[in-house]
C-alpha positions as CSV (number, residue, x, y, z in Angstrom):
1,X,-12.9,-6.4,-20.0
2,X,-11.8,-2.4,-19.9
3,X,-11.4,-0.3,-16.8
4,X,-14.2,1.2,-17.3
5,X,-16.9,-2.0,-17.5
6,X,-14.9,-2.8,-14.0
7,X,-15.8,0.5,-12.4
8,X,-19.1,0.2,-12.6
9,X,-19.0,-1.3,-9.3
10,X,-21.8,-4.1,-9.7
11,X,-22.0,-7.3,-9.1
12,X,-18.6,-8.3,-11.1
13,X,-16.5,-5.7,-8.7
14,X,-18.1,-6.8,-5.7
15,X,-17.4,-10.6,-6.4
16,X,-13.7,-9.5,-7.0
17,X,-13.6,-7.7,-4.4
18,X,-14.7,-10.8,-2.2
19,X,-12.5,-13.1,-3.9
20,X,-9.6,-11.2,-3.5
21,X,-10.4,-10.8,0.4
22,X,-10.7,-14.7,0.9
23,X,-7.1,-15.3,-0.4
24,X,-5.6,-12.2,1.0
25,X,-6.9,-13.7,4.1
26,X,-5.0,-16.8,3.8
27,X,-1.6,-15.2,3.8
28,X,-2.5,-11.9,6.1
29,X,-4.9,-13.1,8.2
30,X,-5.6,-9.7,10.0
31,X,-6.0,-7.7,6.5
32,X,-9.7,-6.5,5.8
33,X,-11.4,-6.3,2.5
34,X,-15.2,-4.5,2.6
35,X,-16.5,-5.4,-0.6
36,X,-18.3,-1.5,-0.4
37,X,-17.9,1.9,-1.7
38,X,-16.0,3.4,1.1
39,X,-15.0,0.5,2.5
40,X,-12.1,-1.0,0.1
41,X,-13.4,1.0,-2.7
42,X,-12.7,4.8,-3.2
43,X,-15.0,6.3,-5.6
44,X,-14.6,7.1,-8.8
45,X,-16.6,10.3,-9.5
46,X,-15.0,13.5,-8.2
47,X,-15.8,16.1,-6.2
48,X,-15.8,18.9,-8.4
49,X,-17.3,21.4,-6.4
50,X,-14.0,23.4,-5.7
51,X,-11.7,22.6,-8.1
52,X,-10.9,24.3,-12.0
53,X,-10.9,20.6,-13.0
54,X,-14.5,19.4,-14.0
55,X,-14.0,16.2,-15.4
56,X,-16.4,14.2,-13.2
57,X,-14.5,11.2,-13.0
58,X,-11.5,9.6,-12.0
59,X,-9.4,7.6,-14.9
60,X,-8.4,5.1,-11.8
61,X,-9.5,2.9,-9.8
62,X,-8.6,2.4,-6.0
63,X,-8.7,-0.2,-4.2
64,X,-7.1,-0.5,0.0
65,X,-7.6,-3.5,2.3
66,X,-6.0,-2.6,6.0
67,X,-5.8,-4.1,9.4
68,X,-7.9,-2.6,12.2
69,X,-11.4,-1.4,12.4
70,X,-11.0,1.9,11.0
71,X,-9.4,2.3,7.3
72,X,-9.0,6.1,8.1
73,X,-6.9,5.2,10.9
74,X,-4.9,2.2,9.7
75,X,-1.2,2.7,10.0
76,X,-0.1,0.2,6.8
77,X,-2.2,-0.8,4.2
78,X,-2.3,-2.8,0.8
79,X,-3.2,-0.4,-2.1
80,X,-4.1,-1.4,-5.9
81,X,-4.5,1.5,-8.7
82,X,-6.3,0.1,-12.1
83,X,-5.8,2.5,-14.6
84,X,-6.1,1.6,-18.8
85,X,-2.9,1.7,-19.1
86,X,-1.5,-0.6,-16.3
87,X,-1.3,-1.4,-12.7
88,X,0.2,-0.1,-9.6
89,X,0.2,-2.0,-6.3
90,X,2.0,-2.0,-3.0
91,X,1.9,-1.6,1.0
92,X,2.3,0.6,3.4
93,X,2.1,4.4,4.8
94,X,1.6,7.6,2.4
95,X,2.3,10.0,5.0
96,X,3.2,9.3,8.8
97,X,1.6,11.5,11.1
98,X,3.1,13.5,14.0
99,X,3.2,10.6,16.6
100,X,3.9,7.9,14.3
101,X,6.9,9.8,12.8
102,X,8.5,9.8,16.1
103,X,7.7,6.2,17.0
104,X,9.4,5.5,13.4
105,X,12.3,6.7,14.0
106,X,13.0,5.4,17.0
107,X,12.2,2.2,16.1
108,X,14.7,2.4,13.4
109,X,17.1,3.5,15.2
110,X,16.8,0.6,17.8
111,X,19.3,-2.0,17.6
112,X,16.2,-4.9,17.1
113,X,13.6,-3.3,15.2
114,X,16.0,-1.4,13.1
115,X,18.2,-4.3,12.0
116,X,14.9,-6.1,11.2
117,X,13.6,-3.3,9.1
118,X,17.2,-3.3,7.0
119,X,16.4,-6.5,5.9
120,X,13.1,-6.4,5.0
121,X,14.0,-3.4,2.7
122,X,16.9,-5.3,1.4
123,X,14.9,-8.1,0.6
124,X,11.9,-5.9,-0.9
125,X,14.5,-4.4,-3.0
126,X,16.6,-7.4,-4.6
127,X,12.9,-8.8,-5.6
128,X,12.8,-5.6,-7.9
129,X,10.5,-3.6,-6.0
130,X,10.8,0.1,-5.4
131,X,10.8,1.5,-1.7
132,X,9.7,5.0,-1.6
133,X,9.2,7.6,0.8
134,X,12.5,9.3,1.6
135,X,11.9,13.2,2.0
136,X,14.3,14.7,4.1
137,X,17.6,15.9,2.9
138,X,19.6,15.7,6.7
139,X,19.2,12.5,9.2
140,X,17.5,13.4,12.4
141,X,19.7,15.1,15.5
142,X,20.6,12.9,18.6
143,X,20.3,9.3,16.8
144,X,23.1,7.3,16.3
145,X,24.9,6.8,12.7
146,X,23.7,3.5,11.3
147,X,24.4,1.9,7.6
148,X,23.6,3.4,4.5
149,X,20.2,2.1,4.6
150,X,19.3,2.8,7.8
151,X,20.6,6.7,7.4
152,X,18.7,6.6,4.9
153,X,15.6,5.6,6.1
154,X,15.7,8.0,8.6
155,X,15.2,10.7,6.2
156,X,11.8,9.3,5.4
157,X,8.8,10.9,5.9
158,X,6.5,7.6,4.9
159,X,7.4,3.9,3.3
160,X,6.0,1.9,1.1
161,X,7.3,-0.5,-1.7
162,X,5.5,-0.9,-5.1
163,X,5.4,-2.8,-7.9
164,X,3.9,-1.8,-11.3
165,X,2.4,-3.5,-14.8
166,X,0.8,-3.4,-17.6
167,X,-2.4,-5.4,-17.3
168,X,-2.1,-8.3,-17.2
169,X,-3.3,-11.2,-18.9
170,X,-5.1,-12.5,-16.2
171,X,-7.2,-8.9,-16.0
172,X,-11.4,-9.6,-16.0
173,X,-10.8,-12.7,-14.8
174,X,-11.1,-15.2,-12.1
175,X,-7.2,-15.7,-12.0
176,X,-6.6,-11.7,-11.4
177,X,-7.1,-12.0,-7.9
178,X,-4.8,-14.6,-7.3
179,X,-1.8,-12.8,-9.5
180,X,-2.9,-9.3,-7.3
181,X,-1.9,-11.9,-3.8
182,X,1.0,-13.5,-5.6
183,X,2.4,-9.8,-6.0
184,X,1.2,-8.7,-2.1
185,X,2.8,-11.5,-0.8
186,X,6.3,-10.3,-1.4
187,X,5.3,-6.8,0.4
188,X,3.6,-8.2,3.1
189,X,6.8,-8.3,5.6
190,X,7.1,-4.4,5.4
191,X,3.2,-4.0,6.3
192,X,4.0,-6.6,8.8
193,X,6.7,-4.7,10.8
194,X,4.7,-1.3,10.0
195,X,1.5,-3.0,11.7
196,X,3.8,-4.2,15.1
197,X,6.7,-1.5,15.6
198,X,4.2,2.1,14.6
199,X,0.5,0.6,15.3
């Protein structure tokens, strides 16, 4: 089964869709998953009205499933690009707004929330996943000097962790959405402390 035959966003994608949102429930019981265009799927022609580009679709697929009423304002989320060549998945925020920047820091820098954080990241990062989302070059005035880690996490300007693959065998199946929540389950502490320290 191609990208392509899963894009077309029928009855296949909306069953996957569902399936995956009854396990993800099982170990993140607050996460939703709208089995919907615009819900926990993005679209996949483009808006083309602007831009040089003209090719009226995307080569992806997107998937999101978030905590909270509102997917535009969820803090931390749980992402899945499909493309034909592979897979990328992870949690998190792409970009933290003004307000949430500031609560982020300072909840690194306390003692509590800070020290928990350090160890989440360390533990995300011996399981072989990536942690991105440092930006800034210099740590931020008036906050006290921490570890590496946490220095360095103060130069972020977002976090998330990731994990990519080719596609997998279990790809078109029934089994892919159990070896997406086998993957998720690893990330889910950092959404976790995004969720209750920033939301």
């Amino acid at each position: 089964m191609g990208v392509a035959k899963f894009a077309g966003f029928g009855p296949g994608t909306s069953k996957f869709l569902r399936g995956l949102g009854d396990k993800l429930v099982v170990i993140a019981p607050g996460v939703r998953a709208e089995p919907r265009i615009n819900g926990s799927s993005y679209r996949v022609d483009r808006d083309v009205r602007f831009s040089k580009d003209k090719t009226p679709y995307k080569d992806h697929i997107d998937l999101m499933f978030w905590e909270g009423e509102d997917r535009k304002r969820a803090i931390s989320s749980l992402f899945l690009r499909i493309r034909a060549g592979g897979i990328e998945m992870g949690v998190g925020v792409h970009d933290f707004e003004k307000g949430s920047m500031a609560r982020f820091r300072e909840r690194v820098d306390d003692a509590k929330s800070g020290a928990a954080l350090e160890k989440l990241v360390g533990k995300v990062e011996k399981a072989g996943l990536s942690v991105q989302g440092e930006h800034y070059k210099r740590q931020p005035k008036g906050v006290e000097s921490h570890s590496e880690l946490r220095v360095r996490l103060m130069r972020h300007s977002s976090l998330s962790c990731s994990y990519r693959s080719s596609l997998p065998k279990e790809f078109g199946s029934a089994a892919f959405a159990g070896w997406c929540v086998k993957h998720w389950e690893k990330m889910l502490p950092l959404n976790g402390w995004l969720v209750r320290e920033i939301g």
